[in-house]
C-alpha positions in Angstrom: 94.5 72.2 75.1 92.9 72.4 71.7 89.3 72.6 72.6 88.7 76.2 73.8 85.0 75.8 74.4 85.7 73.1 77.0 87.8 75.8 79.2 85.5 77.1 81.8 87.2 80.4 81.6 86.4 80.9 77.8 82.9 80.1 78.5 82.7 82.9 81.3 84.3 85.4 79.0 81.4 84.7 76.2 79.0 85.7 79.0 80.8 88.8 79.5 80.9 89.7 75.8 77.0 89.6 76.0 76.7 91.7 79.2 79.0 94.5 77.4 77.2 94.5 74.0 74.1 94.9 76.4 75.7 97.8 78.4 77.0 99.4 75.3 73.2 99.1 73.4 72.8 102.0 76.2 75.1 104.2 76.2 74.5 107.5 74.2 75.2 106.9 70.6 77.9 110.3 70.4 79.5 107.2 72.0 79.1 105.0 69.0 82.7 105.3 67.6 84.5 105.8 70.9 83.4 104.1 74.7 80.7 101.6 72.6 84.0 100.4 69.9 86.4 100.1 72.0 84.4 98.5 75.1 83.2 95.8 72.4 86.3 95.2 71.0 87.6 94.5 74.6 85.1 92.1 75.7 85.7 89.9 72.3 89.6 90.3 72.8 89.1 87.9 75.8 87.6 84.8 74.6 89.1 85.1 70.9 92.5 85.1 72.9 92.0 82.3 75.3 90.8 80.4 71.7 93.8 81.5 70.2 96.4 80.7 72.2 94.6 77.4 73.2 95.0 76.2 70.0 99.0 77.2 70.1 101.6 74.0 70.8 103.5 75.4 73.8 102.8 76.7 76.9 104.8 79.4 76.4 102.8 81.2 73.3 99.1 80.0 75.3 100.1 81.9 78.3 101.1 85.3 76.0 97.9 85.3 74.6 96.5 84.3 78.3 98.3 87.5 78.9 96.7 89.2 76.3 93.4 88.0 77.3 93.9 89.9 80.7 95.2 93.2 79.5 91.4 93.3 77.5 89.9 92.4 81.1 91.8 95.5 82.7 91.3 97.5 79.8 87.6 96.9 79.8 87.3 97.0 83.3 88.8 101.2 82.9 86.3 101.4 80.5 84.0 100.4 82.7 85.1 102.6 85.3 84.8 105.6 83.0 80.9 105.1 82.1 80.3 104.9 85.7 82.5 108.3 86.1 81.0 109.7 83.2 77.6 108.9 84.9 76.1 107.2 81.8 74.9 104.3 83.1 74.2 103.5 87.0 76.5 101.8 89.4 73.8 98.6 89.6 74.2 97.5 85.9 77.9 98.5 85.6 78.7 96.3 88.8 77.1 93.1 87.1 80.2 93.1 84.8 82.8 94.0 86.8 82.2 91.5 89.0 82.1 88.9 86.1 85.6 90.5 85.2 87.1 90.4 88.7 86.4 86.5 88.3 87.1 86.2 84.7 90.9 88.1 86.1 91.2 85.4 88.4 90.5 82.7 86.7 93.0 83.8 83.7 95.9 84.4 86.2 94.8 81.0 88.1 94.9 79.0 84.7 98.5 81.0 83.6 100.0 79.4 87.0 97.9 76.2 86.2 100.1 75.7 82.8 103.4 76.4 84.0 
C-alpha cells in the first residue's frame, strides 16, 4: 500500500485529529504544555503512522507502525478519560471522540489481521 490517503482508516484518523485540536482549543490554557501537548501529539501520531508505515515494503514494518498507530489511540483515549475525570470538559463533547477512537481501534486491529 503506498497511497495512505486512499486507506479509509487514515482518513477517519484525520477527522479525529480535528475533533482533538477542537477539544483541546477548550481546555484551560495552565493546560497548554501538558493535557493540550500531549493530547495533540497523540491524535497526529495516528494518521502520520498509518502514512508511515504504508509507505514501508513489508508487512511486517506496516503493521509495527499499525501498532504504533494504536498505542496513540489508547493513549489518547486515557487522555481523554482524564479531561472527563478532571471535569474540564463535559461528557457530551468528550464522547464524540471516543467513539471515533473506539472505531478508529477497530479498524487498525481489523486492517493489522487484514495484512497478515
Amino acid at each position: 500500500m503506498k497511497n495512505f490517503k486512499k486507506l479509509k482508516v487514515w482518513e477517519k484518523g484525520m477527522g479525529i485529529v480535528v475533533m482533538t485540536y477542537q477539544i483541546t482549543g477548550n481546555l484551560p490554557v495552565t493546560e497548554r504544555f501538558g493535557l493540550v501537548s500531549q493530547m495533540n501529539r497523540a491524535a497526529v501520531s495516528v494518521s502520520s503512522n498509518i502514512a508511515e508505515g504504508s509507505s514501508r515494503d513489508s508487512v511486517k514494518d506496516f503493521r509495527h507502525f499499525l501498532r504504533i498507530a494504536l498505542g496513540s489511540c489508547f493513549e489518547l483515549e486515557t487522555q481523554l478519560l482524564i479531561v472527563e475525570r478532571l471535569e474540564f470538559l463535559t461528557s457530551p463533547i468528550v464522547e464524540g471522540v471516543k467513539t471515533e477512537l473506539d472505531q478508529e481501534q477497530k479498524m487498525i486491529m481489523s486492517l493489522m489481521n487484514k495484512i497478515s
